[in-house]
LOLUMTOR-767855 format. One line per 4 residues: number of its first residue (from 1); their letters; for each residue x, y, z of C-alpha. Coordinates in Angstrom, 1 decimal, decimal comma, always signed. Example, Ala and Ser with C-alpha at 12.3 -4.5 7.8 and 13.67 -1.06 7.14 Angstrom:
! LOLUMTOR-767855
1> AS> +12,3 -4,5 +7,8; +13,7 -1,1 +7,1
//
This chain:
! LOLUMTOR-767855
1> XXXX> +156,8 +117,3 +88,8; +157,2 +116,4 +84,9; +160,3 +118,8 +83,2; +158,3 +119,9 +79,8
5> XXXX> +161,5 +120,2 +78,3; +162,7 +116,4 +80,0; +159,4 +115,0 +77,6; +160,3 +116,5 +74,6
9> XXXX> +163,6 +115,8 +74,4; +162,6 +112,4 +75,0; +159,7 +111,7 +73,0; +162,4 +113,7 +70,3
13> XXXX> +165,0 +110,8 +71,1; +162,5 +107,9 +70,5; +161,5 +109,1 +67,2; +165,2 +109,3 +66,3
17> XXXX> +165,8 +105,7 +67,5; +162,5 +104,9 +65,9; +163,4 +106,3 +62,8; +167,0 +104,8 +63,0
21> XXXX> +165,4 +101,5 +63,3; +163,0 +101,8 +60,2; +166,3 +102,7 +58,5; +168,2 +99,8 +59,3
25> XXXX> +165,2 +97,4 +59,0; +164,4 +98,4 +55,7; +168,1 +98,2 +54,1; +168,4 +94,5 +55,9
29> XXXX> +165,4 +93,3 +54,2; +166,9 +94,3 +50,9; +169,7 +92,7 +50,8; +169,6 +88,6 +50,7
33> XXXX> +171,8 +86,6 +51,6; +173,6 +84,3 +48,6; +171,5 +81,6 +47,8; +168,7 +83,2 +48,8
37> XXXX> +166,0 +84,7 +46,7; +165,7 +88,5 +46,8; +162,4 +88,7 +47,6; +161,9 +86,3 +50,1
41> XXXX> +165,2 +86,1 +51,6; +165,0 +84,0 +54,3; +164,2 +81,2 +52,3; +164,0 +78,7 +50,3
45> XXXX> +167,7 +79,0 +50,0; +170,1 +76,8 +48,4; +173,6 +75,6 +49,0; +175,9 +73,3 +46,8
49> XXXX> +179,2 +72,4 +47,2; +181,8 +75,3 +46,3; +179,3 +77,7 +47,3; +180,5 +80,2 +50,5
53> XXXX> +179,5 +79,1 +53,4; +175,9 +79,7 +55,0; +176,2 +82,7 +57,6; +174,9 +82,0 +60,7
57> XXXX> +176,0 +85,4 +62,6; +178,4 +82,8 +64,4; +180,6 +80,3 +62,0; +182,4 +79,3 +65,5
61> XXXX> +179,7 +78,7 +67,8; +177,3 +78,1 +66,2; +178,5 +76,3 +62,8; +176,2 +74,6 +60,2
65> XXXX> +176,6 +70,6 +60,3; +175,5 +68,8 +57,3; +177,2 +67,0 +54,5; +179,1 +69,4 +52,2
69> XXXX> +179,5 +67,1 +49,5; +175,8 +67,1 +48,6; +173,5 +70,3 +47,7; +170,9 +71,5 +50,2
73> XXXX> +167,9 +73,3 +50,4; +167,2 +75,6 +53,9; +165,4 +78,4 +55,6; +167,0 +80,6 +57,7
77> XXXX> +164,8 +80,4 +61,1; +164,4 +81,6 +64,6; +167,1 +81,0 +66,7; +166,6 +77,9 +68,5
81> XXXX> +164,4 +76,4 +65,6; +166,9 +74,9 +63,3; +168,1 +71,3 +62,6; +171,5 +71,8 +60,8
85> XXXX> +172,6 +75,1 +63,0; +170,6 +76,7 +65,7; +168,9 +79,2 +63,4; +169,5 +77,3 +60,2
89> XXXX> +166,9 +74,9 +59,4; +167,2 +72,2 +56,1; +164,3 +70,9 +54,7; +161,4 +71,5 +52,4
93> XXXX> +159,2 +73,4 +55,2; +160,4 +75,4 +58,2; +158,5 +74,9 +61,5; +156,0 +78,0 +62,1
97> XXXX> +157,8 +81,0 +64,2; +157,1 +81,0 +68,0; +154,3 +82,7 +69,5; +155,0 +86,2 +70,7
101> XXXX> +156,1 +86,4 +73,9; +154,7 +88,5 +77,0; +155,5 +92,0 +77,1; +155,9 +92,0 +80,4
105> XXXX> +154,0 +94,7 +83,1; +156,0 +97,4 +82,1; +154,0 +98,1 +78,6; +151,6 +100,9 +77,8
109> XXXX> +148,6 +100,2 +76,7; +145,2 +101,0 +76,7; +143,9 +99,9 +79,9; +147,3 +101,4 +81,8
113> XXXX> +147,9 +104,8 +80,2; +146,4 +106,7 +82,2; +147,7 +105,9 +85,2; +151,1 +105,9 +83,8
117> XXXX> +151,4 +108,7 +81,3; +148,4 +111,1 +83,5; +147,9 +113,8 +81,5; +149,9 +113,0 +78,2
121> XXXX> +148,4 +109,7 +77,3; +146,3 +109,7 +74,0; +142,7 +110,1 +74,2; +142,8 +107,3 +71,5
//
């Protein structure tokens, strides 16, 4: 049998972590990165020589590779998608992002929710 108090304190934790997230989302999206414009900051973003270097989340594995004696313009990408580092792409267009992948069987959704949740799913 379902603990009231067991769903309430987790629905209570998710909205914490939910709200967490919003929090951190939308002080990331604020900030660019240099080179970047502010309100679009993952690109088009520009390098020249004596700027920092490019952050990658990784300078050591996963380093950018191009010629440093030359300006560049790039787009920072999904990882995987990029030509000069694996989420650093140089060029004038980036490639479109991947599709979404599956969510897997474990999602609630409409067709599920009932036989998941019972008595507590949404009448939506």
């Amino acid at each position: 049998m379902i603990n009231v108090k067991n769903v309430v304190a987790a629905r209570l934790l998710s909205a914490a972590v939910a709200a967490g997230m919003i929090a951190t989302a939308s002080t990331a999206a604020a900030d660019a990165w240099p080179g970047c414009p502010e309100d679009h900051p993952s690109g088009p973003c520009h390098w020249c020589p004596g700027n920092p270097p490019v952050q990658t989340g990784n300078h050591v594995t996963n380093p950018v590779r191009w010629d440093e004696s030359v300006c560049h313009t790039y787009w920072y990408v999904y990882f995987g998608q990029g030509n000069v580092a694996q989420n650093i792409f140089e060029g004038d267009a980036p490639p479109p992002p991947p599709p979404p992948a599956d969510p897997g069987p474990f999602v609630i959704d409409r067709n599920n929710c009932q036989q998941i949740l019972g008595i507590f799913c949404p009448k939506a």
